[in-house]
C-alpha positions, 0 to 999 in steps of 0.5 A: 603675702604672709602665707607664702610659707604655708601655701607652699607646705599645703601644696608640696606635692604639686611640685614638677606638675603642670596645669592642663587648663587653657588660662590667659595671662595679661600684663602690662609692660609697665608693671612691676610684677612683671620685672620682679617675676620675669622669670617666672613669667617667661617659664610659665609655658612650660607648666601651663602648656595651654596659657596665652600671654599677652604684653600690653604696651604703655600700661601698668599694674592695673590693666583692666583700668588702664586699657579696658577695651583691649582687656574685654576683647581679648577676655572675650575672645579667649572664652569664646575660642576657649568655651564654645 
């Protein structure tokens, strides 16, 4: 968190560009990154074209903890979608 200011001034000249890779993006409704960021979140897909966002009911911050099953699966099938 203390390099925000020198990551910005690294990356400037990616400002207004948007990223072509297909991501997963995975939250749970409980997390409080996700209110913190909301609306960076929600403006994702517009710079990330190809992300696929997944909300996860009554979980928190560490998703992968909380509801591993649900992450593996939907992990697996985004490579294999992804990938194949």
């Amino acid at each position: 968190y203390r390099n925000f200011r020198r990551n910005w001034e690294r990356t400037e000249h990616l400002a207004g560009q948007t990223i072509e890779q297909p991501a997963l993006f995975l939250i749970g409704e409980g997390d409080p990154v996700g209110e913190m960021e909301a609306y960076t979140i929600k403006k994702m897909p517009m710079l990330v074209p190809r992300v696929e966002q997944h909300v996860f009911a009554d979980c928190g911050h560490w998703i992968q903890s909380e509801q591993p099953e649900k992450v593996n699966r939907l992990l697996l099938d985004f490579l294999k979608r992804t990938f194949s």
